[in-house]
PyMOL commands that place a pseudoatom at each C-alpha (Angstrom):
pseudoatom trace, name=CA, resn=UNK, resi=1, chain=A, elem=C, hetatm=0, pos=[52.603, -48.800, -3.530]
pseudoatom trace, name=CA, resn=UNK, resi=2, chain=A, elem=C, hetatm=0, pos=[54.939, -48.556, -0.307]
pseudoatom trace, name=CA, resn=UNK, resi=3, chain=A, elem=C, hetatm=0, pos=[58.543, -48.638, -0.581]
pseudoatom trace, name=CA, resn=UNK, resi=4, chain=A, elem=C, hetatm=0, pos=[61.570, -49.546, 1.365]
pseudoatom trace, name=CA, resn=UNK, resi=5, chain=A, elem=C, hetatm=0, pos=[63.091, -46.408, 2.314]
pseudoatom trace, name=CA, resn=UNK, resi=6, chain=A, elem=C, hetatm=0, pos=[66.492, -47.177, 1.219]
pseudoatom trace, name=CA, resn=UNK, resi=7, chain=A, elem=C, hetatm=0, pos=[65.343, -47.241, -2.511]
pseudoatom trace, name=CA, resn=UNK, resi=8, chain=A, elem=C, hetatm=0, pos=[64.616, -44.325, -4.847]
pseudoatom trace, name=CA, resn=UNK, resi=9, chain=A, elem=C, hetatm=0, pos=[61.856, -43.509, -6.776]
pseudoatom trace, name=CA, resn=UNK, resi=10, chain=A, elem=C, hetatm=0, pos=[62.617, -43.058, -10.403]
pseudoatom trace, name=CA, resn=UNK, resi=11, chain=A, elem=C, hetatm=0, pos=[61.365, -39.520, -10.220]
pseudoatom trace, name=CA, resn=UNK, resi=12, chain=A, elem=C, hetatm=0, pos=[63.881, -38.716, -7.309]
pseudoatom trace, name=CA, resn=UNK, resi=13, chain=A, elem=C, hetatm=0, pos=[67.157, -40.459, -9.804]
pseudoatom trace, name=CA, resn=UNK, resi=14, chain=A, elem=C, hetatm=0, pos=[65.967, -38.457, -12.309]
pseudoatom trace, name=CA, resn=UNK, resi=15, chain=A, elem=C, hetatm=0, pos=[66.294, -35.277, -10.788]
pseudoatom trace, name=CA, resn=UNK, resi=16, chain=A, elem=C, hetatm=0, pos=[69.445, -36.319, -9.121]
pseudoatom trace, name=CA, resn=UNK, resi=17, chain=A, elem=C, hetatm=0, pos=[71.006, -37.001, -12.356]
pseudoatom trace, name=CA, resn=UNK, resi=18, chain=A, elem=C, hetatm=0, pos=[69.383, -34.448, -14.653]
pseudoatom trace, name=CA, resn=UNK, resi=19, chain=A, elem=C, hetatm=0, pos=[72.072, -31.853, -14.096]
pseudoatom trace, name=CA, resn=UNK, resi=20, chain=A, elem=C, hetatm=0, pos=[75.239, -34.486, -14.253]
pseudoatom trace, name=CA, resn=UNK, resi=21, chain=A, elem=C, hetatm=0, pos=[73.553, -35.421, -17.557]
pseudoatom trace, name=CA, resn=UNK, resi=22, chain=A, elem=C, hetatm=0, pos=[73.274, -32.012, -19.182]
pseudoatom trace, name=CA, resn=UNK, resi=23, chain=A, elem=C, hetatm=0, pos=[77.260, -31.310, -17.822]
pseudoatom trace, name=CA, resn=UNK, resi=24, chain=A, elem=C, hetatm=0, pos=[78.029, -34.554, -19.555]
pseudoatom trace, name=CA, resn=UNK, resi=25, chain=A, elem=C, hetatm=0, pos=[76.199, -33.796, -22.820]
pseudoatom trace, name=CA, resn=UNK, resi=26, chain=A, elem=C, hetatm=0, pos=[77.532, -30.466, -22.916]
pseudoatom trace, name=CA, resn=UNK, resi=27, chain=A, elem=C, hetatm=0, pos=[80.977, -31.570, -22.546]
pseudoatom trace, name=CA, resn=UNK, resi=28, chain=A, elem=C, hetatm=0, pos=[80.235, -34.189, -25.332]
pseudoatom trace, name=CA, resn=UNK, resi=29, chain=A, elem=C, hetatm=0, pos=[78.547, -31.652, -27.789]
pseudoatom trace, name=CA, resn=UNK, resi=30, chain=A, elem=C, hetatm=0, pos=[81.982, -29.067, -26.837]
pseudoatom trace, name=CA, resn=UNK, resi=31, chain=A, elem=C, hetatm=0, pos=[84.649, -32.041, -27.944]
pseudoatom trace, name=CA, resn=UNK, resi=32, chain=A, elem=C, hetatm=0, pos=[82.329, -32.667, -31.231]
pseudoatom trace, name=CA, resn=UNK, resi=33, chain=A, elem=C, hetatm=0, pos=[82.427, -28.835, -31.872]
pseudoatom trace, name=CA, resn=UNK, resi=34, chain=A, elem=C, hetatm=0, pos=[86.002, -28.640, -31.539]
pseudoatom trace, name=CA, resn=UNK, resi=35, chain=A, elem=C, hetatm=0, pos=[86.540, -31.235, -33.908]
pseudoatom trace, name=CA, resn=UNK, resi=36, chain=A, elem=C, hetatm=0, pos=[84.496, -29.570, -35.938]
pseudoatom trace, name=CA, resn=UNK, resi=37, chain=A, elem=C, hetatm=0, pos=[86.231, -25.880, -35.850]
pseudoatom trace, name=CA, resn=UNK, resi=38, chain=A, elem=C, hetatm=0, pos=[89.666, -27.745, -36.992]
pseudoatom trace, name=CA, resn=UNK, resi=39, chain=A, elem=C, hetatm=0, pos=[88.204, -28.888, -39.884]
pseudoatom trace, name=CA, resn=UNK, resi=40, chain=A, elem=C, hetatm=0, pos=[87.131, -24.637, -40.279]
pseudoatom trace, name=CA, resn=UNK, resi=41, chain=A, elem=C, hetatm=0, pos=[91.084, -23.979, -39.581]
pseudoatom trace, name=CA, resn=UNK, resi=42, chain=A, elem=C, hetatm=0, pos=[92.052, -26.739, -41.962]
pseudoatom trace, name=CA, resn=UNK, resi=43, chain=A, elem=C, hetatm=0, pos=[89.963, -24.792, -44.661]
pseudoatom trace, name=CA, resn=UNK, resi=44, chain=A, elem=C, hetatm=0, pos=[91.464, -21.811, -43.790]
pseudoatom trace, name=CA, resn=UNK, resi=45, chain=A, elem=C, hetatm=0, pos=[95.266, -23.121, -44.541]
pseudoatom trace, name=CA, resn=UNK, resi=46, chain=A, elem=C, hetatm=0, pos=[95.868, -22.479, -40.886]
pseudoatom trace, name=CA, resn=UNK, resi=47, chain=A, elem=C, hetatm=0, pos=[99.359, -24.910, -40.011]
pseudoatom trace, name=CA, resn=UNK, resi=48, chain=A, elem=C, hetatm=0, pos=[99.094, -27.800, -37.351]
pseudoatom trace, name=CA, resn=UNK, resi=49, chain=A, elem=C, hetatm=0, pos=[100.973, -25.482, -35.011]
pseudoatom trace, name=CA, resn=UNK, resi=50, chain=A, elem=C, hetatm=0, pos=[98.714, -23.251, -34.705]
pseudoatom trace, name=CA, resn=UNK, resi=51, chain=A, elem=C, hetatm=0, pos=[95.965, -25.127, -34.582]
pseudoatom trace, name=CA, resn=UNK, resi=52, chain=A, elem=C, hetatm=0, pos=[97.697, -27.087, -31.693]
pseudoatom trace, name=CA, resn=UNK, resi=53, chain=A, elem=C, hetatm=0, pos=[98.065, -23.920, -29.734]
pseudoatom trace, name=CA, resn=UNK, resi=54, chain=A, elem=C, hetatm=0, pos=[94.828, -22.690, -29.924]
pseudoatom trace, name=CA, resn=UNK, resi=55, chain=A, elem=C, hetatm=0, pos=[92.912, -25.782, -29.121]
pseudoatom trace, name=CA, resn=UNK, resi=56, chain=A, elem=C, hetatm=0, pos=[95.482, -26.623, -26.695]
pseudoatom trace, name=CA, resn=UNK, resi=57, chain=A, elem=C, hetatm=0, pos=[96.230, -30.177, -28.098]
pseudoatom trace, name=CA, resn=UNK, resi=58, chain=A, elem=C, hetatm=0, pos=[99.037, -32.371, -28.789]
pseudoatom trace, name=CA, resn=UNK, resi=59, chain=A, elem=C, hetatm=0, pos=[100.748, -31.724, -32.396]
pseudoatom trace, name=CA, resn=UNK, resi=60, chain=A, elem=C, hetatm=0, pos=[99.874, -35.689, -33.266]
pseudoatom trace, name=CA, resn=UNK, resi=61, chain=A, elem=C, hetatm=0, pos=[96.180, -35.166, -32.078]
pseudoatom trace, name=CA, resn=UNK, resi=62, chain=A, elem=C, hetatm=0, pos=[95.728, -32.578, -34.351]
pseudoatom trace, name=CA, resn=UNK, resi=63, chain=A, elem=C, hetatm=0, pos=[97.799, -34.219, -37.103]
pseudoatom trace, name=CA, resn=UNK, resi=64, chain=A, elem=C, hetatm=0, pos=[95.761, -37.185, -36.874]
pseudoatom trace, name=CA, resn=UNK, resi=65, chain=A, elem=C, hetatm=0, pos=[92.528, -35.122, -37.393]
pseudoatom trace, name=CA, resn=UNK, resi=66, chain=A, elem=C, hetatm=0, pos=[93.395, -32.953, -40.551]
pseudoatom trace, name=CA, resn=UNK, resi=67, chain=A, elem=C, hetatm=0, pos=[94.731, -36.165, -41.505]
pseudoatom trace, name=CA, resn=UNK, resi=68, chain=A, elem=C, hetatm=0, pos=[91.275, -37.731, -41.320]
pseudoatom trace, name=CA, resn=UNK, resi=69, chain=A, elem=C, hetatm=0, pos=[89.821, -34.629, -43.038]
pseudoatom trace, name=CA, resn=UNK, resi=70, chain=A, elem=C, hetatm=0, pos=[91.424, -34.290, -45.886]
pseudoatom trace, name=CA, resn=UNK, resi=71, chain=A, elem=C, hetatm=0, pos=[90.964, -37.935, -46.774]
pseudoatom trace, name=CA, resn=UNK, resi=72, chain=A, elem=C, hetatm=0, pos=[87.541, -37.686, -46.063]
pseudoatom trace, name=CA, resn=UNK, resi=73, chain=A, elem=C, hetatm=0, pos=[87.146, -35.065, -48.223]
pseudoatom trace, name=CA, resn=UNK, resi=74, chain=A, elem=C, hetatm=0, pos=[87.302, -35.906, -52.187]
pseudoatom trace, name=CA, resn=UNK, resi=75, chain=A, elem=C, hetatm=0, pos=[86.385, -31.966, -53.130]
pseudoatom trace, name=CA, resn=UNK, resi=76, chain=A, elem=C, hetatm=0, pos=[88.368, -29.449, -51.137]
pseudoatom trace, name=CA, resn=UNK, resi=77, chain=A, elem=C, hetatm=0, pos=[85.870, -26.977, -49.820]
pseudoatom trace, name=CA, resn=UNK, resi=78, chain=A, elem=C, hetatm=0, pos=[86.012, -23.063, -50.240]
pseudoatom trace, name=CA, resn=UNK, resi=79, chain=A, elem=C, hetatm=0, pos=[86.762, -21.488, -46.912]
pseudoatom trace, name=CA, resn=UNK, resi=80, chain=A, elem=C, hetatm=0, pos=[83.325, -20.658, -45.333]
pseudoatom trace, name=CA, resn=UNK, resi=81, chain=A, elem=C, hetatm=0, pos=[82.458, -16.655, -45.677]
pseudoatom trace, name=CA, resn=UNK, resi=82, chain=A, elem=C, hetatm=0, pos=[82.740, -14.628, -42.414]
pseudoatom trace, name=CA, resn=UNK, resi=83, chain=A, elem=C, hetatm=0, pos=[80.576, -11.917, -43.438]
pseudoatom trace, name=CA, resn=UNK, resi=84, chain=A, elem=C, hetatm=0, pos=[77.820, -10.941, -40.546]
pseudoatom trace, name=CA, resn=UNK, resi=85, chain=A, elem=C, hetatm=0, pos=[75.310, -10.339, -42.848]
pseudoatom trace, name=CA, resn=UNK, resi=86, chain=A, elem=C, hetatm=0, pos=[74.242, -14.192, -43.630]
pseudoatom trace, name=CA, resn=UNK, resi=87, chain=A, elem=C, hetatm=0, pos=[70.410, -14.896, -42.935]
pseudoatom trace, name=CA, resn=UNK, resi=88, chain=A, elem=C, hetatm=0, pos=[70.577, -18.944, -42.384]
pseudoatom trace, name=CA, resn=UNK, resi=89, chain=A, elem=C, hetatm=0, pos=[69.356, -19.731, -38.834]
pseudoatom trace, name=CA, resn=UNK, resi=90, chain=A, elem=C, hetatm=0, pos=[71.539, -21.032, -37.173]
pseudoatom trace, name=CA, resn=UNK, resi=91, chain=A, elem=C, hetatm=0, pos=[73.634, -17.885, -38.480]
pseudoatom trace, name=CA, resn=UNK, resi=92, chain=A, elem=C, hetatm=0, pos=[71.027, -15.292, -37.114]
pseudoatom trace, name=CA, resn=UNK, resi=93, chain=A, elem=C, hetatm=0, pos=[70.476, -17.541, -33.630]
pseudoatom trace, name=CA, resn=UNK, resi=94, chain=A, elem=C, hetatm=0, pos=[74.460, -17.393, -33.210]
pseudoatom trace, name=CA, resn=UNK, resi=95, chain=A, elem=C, hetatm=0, pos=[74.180, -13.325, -33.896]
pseudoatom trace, name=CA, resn=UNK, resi=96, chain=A, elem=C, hetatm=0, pos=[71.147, -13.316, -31.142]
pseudoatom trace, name=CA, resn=UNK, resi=97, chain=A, elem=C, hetatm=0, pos=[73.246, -14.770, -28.313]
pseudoatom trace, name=CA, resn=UNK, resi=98, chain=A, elem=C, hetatm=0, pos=[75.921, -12.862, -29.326]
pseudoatom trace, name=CA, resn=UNK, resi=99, chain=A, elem=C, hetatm=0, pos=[74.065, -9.232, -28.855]
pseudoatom trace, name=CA, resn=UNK, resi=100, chain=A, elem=C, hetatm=0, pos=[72.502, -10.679, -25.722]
pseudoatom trace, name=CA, resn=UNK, resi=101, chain=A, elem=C, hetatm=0, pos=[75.952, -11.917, -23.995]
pseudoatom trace, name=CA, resn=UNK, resi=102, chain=A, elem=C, hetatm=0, pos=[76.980, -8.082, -25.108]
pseudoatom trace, name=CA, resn=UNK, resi=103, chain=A, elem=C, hetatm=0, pos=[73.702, -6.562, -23.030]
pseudoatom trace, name=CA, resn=UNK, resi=104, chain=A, elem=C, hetatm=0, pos=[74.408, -8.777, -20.497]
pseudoatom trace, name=CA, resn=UNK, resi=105, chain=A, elem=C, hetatm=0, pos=[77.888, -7.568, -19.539]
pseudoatom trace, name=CA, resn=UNK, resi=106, chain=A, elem=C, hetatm=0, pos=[77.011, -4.112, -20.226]
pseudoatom trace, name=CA, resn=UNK, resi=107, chain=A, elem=C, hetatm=0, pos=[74.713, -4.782, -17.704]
pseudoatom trace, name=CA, resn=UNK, resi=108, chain=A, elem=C, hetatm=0, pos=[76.937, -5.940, -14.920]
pseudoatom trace, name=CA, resn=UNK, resi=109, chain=A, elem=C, hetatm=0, pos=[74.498, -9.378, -15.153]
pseudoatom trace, name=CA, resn=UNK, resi=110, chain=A, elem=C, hetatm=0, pos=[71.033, -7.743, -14.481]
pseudoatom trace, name=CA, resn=UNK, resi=111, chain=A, elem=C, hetatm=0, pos=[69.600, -8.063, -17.359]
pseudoatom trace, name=CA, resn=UNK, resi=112, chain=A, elem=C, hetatm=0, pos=[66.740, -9.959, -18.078]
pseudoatom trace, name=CA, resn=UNK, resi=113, chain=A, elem=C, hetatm=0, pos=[68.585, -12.132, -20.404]
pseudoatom trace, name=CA, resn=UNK, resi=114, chain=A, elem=C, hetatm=0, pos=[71.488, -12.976, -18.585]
pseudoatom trace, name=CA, resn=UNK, resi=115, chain=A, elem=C, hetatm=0, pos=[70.116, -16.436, -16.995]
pseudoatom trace, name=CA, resn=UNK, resi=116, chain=A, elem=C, hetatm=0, pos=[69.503, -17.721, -20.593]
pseudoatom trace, name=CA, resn=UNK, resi=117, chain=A, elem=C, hetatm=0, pos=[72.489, -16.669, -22.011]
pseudoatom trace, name=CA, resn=UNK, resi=118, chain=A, elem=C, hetatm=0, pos=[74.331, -18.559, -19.356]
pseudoatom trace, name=CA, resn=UNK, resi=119, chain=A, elem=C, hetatm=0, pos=[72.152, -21.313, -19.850]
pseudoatom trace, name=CA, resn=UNK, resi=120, chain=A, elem=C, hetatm=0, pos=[72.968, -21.811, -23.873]
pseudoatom trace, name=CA, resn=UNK, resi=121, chain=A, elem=C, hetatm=0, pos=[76.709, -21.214, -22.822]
pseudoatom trace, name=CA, resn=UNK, resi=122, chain=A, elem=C, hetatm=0, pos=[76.768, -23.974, -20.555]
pseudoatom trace, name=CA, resn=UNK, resi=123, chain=A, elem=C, hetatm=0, pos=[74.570, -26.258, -23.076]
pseudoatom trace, name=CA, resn=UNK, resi=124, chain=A, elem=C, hetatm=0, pos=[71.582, -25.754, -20.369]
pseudoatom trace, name=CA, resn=UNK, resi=125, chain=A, elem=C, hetatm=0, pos=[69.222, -25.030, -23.175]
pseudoatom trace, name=CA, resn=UNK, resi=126, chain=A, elem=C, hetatm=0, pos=[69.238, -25.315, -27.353]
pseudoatom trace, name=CA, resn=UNK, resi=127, chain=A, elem=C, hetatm=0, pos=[68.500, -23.600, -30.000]
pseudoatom trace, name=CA, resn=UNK, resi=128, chain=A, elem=C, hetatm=0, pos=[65.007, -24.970, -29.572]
pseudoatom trace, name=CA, resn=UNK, resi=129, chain=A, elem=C, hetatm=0, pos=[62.593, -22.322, -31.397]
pseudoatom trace, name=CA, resn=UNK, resi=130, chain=A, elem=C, hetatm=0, pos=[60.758, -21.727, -28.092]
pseudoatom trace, name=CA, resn=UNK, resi=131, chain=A, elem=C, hetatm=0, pos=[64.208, -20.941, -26.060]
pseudoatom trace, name=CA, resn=UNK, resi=132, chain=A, elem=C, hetatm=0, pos=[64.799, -18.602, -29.109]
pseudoatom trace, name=CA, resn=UNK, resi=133, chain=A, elem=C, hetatm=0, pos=[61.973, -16.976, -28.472]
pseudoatom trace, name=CA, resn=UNK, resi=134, chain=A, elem=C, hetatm=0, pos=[62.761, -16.288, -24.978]
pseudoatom trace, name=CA, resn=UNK, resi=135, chain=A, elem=C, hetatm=0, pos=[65.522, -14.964, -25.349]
pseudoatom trace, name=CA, resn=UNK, resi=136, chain=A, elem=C, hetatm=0, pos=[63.929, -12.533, -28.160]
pseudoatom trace, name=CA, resn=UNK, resi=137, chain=A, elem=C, hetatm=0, pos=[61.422, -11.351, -25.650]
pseudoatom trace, name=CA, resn=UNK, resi=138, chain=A, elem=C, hetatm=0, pos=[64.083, -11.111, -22.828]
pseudoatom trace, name=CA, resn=UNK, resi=139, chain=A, elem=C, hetatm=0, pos=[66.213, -8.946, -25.081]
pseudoatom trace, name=CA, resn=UNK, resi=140, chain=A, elem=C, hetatm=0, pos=[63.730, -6.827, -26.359]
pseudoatom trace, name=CA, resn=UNK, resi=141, chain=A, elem=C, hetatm=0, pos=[62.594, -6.068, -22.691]
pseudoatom trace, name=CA, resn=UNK, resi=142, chain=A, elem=C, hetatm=0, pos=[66.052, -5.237, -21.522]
pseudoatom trace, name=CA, resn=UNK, resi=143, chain=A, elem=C, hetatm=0, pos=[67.247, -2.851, -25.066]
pseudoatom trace, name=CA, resn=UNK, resi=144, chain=A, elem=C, hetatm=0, pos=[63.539, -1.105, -23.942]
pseudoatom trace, name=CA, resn=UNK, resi=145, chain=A, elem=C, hetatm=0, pos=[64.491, -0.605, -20.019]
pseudoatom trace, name=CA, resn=UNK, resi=146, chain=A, elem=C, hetatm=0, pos=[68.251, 0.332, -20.744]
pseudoatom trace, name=CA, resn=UNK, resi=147, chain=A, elem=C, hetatm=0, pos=[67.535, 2.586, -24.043]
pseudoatom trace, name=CA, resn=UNK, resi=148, chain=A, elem=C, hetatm=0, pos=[69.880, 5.308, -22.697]
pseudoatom trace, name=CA, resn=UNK, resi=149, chain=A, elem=C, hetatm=0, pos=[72.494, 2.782, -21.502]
pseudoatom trace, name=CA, resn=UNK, resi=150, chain=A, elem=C, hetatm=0, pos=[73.367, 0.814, -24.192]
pseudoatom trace, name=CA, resn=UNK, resi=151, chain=A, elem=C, hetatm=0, pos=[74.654, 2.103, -27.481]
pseudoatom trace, name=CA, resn=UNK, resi=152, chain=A, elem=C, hetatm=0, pos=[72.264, 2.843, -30.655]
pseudoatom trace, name=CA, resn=UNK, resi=153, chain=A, elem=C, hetatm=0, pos=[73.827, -0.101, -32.735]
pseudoatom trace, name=CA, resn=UNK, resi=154, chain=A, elem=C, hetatm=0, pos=[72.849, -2.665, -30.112]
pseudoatom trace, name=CA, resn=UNK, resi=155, chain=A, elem=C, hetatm=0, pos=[69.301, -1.975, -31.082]
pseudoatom trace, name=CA, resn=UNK, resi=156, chain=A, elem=C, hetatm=0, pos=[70.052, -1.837, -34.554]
pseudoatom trace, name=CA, resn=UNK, resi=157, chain=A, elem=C, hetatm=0, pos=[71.508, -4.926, -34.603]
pseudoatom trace, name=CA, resn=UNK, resi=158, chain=A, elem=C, hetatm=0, pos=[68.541, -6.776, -32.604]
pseudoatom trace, name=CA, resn=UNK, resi=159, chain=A, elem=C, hetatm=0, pos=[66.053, -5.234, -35.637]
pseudoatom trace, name=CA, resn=UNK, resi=160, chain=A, elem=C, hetatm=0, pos=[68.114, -6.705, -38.139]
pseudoatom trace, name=CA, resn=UNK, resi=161, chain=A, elem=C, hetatm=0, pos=[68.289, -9.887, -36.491]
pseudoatom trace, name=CA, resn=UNK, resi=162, chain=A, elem=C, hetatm=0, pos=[64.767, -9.752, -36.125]
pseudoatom trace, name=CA, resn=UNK, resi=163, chain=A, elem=C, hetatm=0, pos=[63.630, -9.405, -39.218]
pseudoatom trace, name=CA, resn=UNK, resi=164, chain=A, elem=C, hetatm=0, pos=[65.659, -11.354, -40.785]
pseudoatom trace, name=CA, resn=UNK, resi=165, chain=A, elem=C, hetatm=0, pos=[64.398, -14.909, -38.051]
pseudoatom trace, name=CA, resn=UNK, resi=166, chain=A, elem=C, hetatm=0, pos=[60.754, -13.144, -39.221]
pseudoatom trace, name=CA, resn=UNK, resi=167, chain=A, elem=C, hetatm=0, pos=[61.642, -13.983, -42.345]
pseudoatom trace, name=CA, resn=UNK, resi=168, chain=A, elem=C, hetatm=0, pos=[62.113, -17.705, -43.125]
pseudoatom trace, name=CA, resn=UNK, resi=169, chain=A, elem=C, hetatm=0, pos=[61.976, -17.173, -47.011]
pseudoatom trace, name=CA, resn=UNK, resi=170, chain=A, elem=C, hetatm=0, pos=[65.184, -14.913, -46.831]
pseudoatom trace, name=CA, resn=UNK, resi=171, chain=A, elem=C, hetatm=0, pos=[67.037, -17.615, -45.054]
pseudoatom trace, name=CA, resn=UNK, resi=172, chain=A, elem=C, hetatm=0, pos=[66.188, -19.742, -47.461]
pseudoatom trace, name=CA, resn=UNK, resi=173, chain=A, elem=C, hetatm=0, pos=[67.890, -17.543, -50.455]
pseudoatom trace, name=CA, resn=UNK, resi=174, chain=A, elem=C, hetatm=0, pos=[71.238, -17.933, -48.139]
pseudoatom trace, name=CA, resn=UNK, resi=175, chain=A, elem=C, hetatm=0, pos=[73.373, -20.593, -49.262]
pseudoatom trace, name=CA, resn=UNK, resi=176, chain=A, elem=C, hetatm=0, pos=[75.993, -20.941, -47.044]
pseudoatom trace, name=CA, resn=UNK, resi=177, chain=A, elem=C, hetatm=0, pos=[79.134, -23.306, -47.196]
pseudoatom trace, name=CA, resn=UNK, resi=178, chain=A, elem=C, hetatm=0, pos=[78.896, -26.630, -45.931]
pseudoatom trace, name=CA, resn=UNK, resi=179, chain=A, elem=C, hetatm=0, pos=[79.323, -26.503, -41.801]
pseudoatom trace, name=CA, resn=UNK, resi=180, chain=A, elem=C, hetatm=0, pos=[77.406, -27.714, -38.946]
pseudoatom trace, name=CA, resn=UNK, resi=181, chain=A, elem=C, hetatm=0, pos=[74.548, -25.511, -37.342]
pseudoatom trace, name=CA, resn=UNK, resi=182, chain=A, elem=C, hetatm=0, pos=[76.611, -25.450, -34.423]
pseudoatom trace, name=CA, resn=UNK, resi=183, chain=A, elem=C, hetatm=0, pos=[79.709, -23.898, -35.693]
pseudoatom trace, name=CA, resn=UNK, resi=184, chain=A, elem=C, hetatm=0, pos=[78.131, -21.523, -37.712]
pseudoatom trace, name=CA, resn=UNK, resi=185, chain=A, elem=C, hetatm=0, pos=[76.675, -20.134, -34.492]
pseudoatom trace, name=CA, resn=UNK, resi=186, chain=A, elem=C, hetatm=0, pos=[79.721, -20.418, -32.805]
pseudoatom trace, name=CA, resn=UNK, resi=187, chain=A, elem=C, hetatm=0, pos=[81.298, -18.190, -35.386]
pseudoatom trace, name=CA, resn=UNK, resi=188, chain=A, elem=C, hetatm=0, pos=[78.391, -16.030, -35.725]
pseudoatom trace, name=CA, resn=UNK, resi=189, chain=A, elem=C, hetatm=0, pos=[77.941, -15.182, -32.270]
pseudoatom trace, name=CA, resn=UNK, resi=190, chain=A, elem=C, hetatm=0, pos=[81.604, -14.057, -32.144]
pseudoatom trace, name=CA, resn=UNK, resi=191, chain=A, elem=C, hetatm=0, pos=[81.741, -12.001, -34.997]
pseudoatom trace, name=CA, resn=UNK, resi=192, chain=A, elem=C, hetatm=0, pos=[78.519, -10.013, -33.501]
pseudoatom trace, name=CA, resn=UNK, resi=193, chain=A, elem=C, hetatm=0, pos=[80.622, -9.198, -30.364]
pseudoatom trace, name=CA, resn=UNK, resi=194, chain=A, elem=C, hetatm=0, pos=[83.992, -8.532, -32.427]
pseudoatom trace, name=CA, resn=UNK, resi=195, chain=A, elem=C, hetatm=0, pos=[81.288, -5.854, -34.365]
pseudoatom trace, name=CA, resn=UNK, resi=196, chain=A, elem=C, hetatm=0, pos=[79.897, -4.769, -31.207]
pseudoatom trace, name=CA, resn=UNK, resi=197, chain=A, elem=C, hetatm=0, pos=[83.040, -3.752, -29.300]
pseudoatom trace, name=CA, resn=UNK, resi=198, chain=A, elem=C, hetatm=0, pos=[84.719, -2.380, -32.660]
pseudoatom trace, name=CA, resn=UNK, resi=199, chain=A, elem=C, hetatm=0, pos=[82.096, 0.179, -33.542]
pseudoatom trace, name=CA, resn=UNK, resi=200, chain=A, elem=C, hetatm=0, pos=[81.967, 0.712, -29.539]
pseudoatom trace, name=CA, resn=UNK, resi=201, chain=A, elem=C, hetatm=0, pos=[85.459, 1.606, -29.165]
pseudoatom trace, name=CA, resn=UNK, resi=202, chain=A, elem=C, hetatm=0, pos=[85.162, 5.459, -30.410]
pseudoatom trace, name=CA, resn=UNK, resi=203, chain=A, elem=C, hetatm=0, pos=[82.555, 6.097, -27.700]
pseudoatom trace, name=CA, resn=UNK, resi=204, chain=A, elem=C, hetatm=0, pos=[84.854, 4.522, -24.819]
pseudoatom trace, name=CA, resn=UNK, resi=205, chain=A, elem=C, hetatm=0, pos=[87.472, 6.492, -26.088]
pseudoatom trace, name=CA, resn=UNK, resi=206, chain=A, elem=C, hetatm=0, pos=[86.043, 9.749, -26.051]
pseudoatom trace, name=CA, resn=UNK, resi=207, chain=A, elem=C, hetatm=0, pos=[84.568, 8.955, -22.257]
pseudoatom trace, name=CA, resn=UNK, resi=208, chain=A, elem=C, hetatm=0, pos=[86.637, 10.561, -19.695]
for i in range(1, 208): cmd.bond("trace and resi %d" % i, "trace and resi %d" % (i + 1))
show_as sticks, trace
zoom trace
């Protein structure tokens, strides 16, 4: 049907507003997970001061949310294990994007896998199983191309990963603390790059 041309179609709003939306949500699902990690912190008997100065918050902010916590909690939870070697999902997905960020910086960018994992670290794209996926096949393209420029336990990393997201029975055997899919790949794809660079760190200094 014709149109005025000083209307929009609903097509043309929706691509106009798709990427304000997904900078919106993102910023929405970032508050929710750092709520989320001061409840981890709390757990960990970390004080309000500290907690203040690494989430850059008010004192009171914080107060008010451990506050909230502990009420809300009638059993006080065991601190959540920080071993690497958990085989939940969301555990192993966190791991993935870790070892990818790590290719992608040893890379200078070029790899193949450095669009996606900017896109999952600006809340572009989810853990959807399909953008998982991806970012397997990406990964696996770029440890083949750059064998002789990335270290050995890159690789063997990506095969245990691997197997392990082959495997939906093992993850099943995994029983985790209680904490949200989301910070348990937050924490998981940290600890992968704290691994990474530690067992990295004889090579770079025996390198002229």
């Amino acid at each position: 049907m014709p149109r005025s041309p000083e209307t929009l179609t609903e097509e043309q709003a929706a691509r106009m507003l798709a990427g304000m939306n997904d900078v919106i949500r993102a910023g929405d699902e970032m508050r929710k997970l750092r709520a989320e990690m001061i409840k981890l912190f709390v757990g960990f008997g970390w004080t309000q001061e500290r907690i203040a100065r690494l989430t850059d918050m008010s004192q009171p902010a914080v107060s008010k949310q451990v506050t909230k916590y502990r009420s809300d909690d009638q059993h006080q939870q065991p601190p959540m294990g920080l071993s690497l070697h958990q085989y939940d999902t969301p555990w192993l997905e966190g791991r993935l994007w870790g070892l990818a960020e790590e290719v992608s910086e040893r890379l200078d960018d070029t790899a193949h896998c450095t669009r996606y994992v900017h896109a999952l670290a600006r809340g572009k794209k989810r853990f959807a199983p399909e953008h998982v996926d991806a970012l397997r096949r990406l990964l696996e393209e770029d440890l083949r191309l750059h064998r002789t420029q990335l270290p050995a336990d890159y690789q063997g990393a990506y095969d245990e990963i691997g197997r392990a997201l082959d495997i939906p029975a093992k993850a099943a055997i995994s029983t985790p603390a209680p904490a949200s899919p989301s910070v348990r790949r937050t924490l998981a794809h940290q600890l992968q790059r704290d691994q990474l660079r530690s067992d990295d760190q004889p090579l770079r200094r025996r390198s002229p």
